[in-house]
C-alpha positions as CSV (number, residue, x, y, z in Angstrom):
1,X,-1.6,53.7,74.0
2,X,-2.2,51.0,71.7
3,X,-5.4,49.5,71.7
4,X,-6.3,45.7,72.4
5,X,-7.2,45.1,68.9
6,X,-3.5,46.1,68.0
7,X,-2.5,44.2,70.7
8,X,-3.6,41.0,69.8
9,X,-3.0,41.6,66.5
10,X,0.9,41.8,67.5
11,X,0.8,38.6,69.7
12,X,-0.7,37.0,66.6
13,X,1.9,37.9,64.3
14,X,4.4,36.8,66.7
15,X,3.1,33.8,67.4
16,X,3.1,33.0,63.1
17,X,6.8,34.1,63.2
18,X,7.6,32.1,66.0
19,X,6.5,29.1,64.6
20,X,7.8,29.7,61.1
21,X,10.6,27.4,59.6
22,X,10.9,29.7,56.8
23,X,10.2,33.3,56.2
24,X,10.7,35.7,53.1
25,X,9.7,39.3,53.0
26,X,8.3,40.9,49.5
27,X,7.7,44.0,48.1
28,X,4.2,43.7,46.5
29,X,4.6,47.4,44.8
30,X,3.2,47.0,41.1
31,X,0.9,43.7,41.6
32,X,-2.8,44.0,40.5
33,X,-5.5,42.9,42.8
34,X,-5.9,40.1,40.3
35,X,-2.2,39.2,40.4
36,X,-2.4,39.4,44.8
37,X,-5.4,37.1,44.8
38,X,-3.6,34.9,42.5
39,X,-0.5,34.9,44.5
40,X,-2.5,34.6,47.9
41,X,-4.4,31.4,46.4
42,X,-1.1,29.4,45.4
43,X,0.8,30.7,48.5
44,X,-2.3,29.3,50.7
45,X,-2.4,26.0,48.4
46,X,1.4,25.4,49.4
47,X,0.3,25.9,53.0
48,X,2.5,29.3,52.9
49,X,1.0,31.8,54.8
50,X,1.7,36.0,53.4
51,X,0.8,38.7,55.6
52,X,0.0,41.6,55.0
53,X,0.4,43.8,57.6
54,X,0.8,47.5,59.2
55,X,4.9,47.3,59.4
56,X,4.8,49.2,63.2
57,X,2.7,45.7,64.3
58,X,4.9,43.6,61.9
59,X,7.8,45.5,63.6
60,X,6.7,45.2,67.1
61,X,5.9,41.1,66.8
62,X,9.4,40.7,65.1
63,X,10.9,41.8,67.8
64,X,8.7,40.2,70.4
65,X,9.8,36.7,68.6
66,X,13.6,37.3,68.9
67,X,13.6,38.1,64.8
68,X,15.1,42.0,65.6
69,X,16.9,41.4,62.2
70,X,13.6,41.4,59.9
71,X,13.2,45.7,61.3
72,X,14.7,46.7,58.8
73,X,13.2,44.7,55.7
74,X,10.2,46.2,56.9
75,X,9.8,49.4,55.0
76,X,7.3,50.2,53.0
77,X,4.7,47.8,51.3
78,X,6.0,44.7,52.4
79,X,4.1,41.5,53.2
80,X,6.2,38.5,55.0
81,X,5.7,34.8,54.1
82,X,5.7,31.5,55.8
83,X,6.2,28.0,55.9
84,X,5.8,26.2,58.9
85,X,7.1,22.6,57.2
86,X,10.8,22.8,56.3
87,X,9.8,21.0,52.8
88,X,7.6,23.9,51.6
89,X,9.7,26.8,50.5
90,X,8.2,30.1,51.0
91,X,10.7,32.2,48.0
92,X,9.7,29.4,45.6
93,X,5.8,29.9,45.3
94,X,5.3,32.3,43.1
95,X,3.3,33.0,39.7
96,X,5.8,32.2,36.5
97,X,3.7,35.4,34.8
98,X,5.2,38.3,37.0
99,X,8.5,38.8,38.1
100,X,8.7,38.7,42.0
101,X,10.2,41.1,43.5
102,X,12.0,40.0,47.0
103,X,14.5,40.4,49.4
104,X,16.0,38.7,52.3
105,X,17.1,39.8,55.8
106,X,20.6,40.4,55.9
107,X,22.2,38.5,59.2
108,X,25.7,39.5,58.0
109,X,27.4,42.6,59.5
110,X,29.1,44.7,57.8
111,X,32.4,44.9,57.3
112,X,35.0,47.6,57.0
């Protein structure tokens, strides 16, 4: 049974992702504390917000929001961004010094 902490935590995270008008999931595999801090700071500056987050809640509040297609991104150490302002981009604020690694939700089926 989850607890209410987890709970709220969801309906949180839902709420973010309801409201987003842009979202990007990373893989933050290989970054330094010093380089997450540093990529937190400009995200926050640009008004981009990066969770990071168990994937089960991320999971649960993506699909609570109608956003079933980010389940799948949502493997492994992964931390989803948002923009809530159509101007502010959140795949395009990023340190120059590291590569970025990142991947989008695929909405296309695939074909045969």
């Amino acid at each position: 049974m989850p607890t209410e902490r987890k709970v709220e935590a969801v309906e949180e995270i839902s709420e973010k992702l309801k409201r987003a008008t842009g979202l990007v999931v990373t893989d933050y595999r290989g970054l330094t504390v010093a380089q997450m801090q540093e990529l937190r700071r400009k995200l926050s500056a640009a008004e981009i917000d990066y969770l990071v987050v168990k994937n089960t809640l991320a999971r649960r509040a993506a699909a609570a929001s109608g956003l079933d297609v980010l389940e799948p991104e949502l493997i492994g150490p992964v931390g989803p961004r948002s923009s809530w302002d159509s101007s502010r981009a959140p795949s395009t604020t990023a340190s120059p010094s590291w590569p970025e690694p990142c991947r989008a939700p695929s909405t296309s089926s695939p074909t045969a």
